[in-house]
N, C-alpha and C positions, 0 to 999 in steps of 0.2 A: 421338248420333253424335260430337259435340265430346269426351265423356269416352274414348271408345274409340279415337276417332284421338289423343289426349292421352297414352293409354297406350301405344299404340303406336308413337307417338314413339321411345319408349324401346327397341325392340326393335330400331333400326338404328343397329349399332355400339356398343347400349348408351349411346349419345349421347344427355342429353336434349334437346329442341327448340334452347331457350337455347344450348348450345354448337353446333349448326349452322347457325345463325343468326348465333355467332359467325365460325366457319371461313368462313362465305359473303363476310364482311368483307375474312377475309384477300388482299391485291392478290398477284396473277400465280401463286393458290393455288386446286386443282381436285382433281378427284376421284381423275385421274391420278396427280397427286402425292400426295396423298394414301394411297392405295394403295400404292404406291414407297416409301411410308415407313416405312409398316406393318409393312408385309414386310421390307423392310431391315433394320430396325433390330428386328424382331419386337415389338412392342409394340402395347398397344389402342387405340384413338383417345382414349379418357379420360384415357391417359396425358400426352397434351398441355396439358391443362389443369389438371394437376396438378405441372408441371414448371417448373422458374424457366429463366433468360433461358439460363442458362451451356448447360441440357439443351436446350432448345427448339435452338439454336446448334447442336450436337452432331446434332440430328434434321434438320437442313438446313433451317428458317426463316434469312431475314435479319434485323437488326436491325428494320427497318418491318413485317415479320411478326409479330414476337415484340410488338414495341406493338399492334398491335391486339389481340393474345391477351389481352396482360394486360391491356388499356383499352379493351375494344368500343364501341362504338355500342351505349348502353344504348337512348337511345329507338328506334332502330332496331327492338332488338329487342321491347320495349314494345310499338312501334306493328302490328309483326307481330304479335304473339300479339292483342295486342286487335283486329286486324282481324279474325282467325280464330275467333275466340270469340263475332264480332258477328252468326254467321248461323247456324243448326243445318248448312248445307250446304255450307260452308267447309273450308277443308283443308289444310296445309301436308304435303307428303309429300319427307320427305329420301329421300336416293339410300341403296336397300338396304331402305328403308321395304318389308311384304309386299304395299301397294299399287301402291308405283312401278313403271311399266311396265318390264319384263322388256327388250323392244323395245330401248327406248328409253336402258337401261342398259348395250349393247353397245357404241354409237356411242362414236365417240371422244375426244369432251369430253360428255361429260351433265348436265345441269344436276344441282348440287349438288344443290336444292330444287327445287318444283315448288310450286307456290302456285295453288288454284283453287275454283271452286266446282260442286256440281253431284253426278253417283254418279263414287265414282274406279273402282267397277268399271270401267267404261265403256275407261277407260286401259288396259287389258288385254286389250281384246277386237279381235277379226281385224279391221285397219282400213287405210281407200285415203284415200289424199291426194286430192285435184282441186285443181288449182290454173291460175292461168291470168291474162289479162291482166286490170288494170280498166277496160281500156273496149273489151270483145270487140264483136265483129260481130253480128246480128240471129244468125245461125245458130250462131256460141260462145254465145252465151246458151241456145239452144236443147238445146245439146250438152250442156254443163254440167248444166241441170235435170235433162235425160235420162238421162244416167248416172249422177247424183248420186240419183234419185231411185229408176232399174231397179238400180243397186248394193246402196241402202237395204234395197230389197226382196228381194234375194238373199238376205239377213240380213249387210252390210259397217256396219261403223262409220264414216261419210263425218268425214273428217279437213281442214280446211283453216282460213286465217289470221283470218277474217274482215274481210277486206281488201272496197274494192269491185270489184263484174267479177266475175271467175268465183268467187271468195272464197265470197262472201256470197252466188251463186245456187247452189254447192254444199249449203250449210246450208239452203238455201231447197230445195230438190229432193230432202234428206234429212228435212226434215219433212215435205214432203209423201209421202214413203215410209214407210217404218218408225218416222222421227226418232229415230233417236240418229247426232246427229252431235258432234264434240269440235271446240271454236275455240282455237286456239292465239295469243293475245295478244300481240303488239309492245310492250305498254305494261304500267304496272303492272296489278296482277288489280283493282285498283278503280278503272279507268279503261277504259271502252270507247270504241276508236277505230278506225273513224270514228266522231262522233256518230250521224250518222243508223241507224248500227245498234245503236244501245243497246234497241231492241223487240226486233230480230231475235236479240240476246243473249239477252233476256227468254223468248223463245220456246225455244229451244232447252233452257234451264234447266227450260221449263214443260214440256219435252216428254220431259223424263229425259235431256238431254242437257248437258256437259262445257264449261267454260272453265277453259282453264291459260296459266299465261305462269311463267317463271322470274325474273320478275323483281315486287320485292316491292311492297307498295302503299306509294303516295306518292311510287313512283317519275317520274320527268318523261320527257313522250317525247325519244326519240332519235334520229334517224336509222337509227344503226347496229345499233340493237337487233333493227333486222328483219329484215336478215340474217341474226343470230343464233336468231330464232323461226322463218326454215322449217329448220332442221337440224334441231327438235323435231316439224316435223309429217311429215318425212320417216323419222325416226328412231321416229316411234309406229307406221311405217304400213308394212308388207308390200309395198307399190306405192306408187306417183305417176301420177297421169295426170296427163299436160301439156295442155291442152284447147285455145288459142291465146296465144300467146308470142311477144314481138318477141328478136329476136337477144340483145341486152342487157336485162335483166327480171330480176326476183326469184322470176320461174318457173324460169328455168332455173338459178340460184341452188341454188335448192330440190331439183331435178334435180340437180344436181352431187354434192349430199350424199345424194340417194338412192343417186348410184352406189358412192361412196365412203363406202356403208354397208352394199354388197352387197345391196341391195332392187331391184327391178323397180322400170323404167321403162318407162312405156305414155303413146303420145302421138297425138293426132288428128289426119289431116291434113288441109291444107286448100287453097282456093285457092293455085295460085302468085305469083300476084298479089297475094293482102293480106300485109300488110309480118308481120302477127299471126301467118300459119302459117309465118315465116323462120326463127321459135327451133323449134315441133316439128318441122319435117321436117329442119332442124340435129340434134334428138335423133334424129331417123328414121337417117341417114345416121351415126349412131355409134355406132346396135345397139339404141336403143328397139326395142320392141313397137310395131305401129301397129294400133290399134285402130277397128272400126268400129261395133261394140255389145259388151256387157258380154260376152258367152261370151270374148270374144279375151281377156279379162283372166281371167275363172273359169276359164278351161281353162290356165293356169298354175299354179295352188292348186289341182289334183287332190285333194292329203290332206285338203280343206275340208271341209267338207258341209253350209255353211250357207246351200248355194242348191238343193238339193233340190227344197223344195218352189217356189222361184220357177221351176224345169227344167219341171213339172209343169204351170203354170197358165202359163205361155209358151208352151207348145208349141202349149196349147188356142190362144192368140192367133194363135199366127202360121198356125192352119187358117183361123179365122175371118180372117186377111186375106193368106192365100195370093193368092186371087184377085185383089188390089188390087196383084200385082205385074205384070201386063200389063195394067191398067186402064190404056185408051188418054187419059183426062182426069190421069189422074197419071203417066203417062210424060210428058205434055205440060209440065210442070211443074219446072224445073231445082234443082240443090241452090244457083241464086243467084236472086236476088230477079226473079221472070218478070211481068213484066206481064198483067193479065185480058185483054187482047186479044190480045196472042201467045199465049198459052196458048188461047183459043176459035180461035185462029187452025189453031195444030196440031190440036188434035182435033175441028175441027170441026164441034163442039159450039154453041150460038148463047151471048151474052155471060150473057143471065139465066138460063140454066141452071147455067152453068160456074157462075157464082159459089153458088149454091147448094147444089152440090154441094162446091165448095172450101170453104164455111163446114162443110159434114158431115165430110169429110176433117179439117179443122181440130181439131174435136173427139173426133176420133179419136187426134190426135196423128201425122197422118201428113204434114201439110202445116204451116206459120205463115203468118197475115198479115204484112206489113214494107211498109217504104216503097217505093213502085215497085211492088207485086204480091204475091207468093205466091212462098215458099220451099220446097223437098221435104224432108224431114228423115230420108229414108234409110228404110232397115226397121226398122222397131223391133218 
């Protein structure tokens, strides 16, 4: 794999890796401009690197641009190529590369490079954002699994930060689906953060699935880098589902650049009461999509056809629990944490039966245990 992506280095721009690993150096210098100059001045990007200070000058670099052309950060580039050389499943893909997501090259700053490990098909194929808070409610958690998992299954690429919260139970609920899901990095690509999900990285790799970040190894975290990493998970993805979201959050960050990338936004509502549904029913109220199971989102992407067969073995489902929608023990049963004796209370039912049957319910996925009781989780 490492020799073919080596070669095909070469096929974007004509550029080899080395000189876009240079340009990535270049300070307050992107793709944008890049292009602008191109054109401008009609010339190839080779020709940059072939041209002394006076032409570079001429091409609209400043003085501080033109030093780094002529005097890059060798080990910089050094230490990328031997990071990339150091796994068969490794990958640098510049912008224009025939891997780089198509997507994602629209957007209005797109990462020069893209630096990852994993299949880069994967970057190309029909994919939904989930994003959401890290420390959602017993029932955001629920959500997230659920539709991270009923998407999978549609045949969707589940797309999110690997942040924790709704992050990492997206990735979690895309392997338990189909598993291809992509994690979009805040940090350099040899560094997973948070630690504790350096497994759940593992898994996803082990499962034919995707880590990218634009930012190179050996990089140090930053703050502000993450702002910068959801414009890339919005910009790889046809949707965003917002799952739960405080007012101010890096979910709606992420949201902001889905809009301002002409992508759907799909968002869940929730209590009025938890501070977490403030930020989607805020998208609700400016033209999100509000979503209650995956059809709300598939029945936007008509021209798709990669939930077919999930239409088919759905439908079967929801015969076989047709009848559990006026089941008087799961009407009894609220979409907030119900206590086992109000719940026997409403239906009637004596305490050791209910719970027996709420543990059967449970394994169905139609109810959750939580603290205080049993939760409802909607029709699925």
């Amino acid at each position: 794999m490492q020799k073919d992506m080596q070669g095909n280095n070469r096929n974007s721009g004509q550029l080899p890796l080395e000189h876009w690993l240079t340009l990535e150096q270049v300070p307050r210098f992107g793709i944008a401009k890049l292009q602008r100059m191109l054109s401008r001045h009609r010339i190839k990007a080779e020709e940059i690197f072939a041209a002394d200070s006076s032409t570079l000058s001429h091409f609209g670099f400043n003085p501080s641009q033109i030093q780094v052309i002529h005097s890059p950060n060798q080990r910089y580039i050094e230490r990328s190529i031997a990071w990339q050389l150091g796994a068969p499943d490794r990958f640098i893909l510049p912008f224009g590369h025939p891997a780089y997501p198509s997507l994602l090259g629209e957007i209005a700053v797109p990462p020069m490079l893209l630096y990852g490990c994993g299949d880069t098909n994967l970057l190309c194929m029909a994919q939904i954002a989930i994003v959401g808070s890290r420390n959602p409610s017993p029932s955001g958690k629920e959500n997230t699994k659920y539709f991270a998992n009923s998407l999978s299954n549609c045949g969707w690429t589940i797309t999110s930060g690997l942040a924790l919260g709704v992050d990492g139970l997206a990735h979690q609920g895309a392997l338990f689906g189909r598993g291809l899901t992509v994690a979009v990095l805040g940090t350099g690509i040899d560094y997973i953060y948070p630690r504790r999900h350096v497994r759940l990285a593992e898994k996803i790799l082990e499962n034919g699935g995707t880590l990218i970040s634009e930012f190179a190894p050996n990089t140090p975290i930053r703050p502000e880098n993450f702002p910068r990493r959801n414009r890339i998970i919005s910009g790889l993805s046809l949707g965003t589902l917002i799952v739960e979201a405080a007012i101010k959050s890096g979910s709606l960050i992420t949201a902001r650049f889905a809009i301002e990338q002409d992508r759907e936004v799909f968002a869940v509502p929730g209590n009025i009461h938890n501070p977490l549904s403030k930020g989607c029913h805020y998208l609700l109220k400016q033209g999100a999509k509000l979503v209650e199971d995956v059809g709300d989102i598939n029945e936007e992407f008509q021209n798709f056809n990669i939930w077919k067969k999930y239409r088919i073995e759905n439908k079967t489902q929801k015969n076989v629990n047709q009848d559990l929608a006026s089941d008087l023990l799961l009407d009894s049963v609220d979409f907030e944490a119900t206590p086992i004796d109000i719940v026997a209370e409403r239906s009637g039912i004596p305490v050791s039966l209910v719970m027996s049957q709420l543990l059967e319910y449970e394994l169905r996925g139609l109810v959750t245990a939580v603290p205080g009781g049993y939760l409802k989780l909607g029709a699925k």
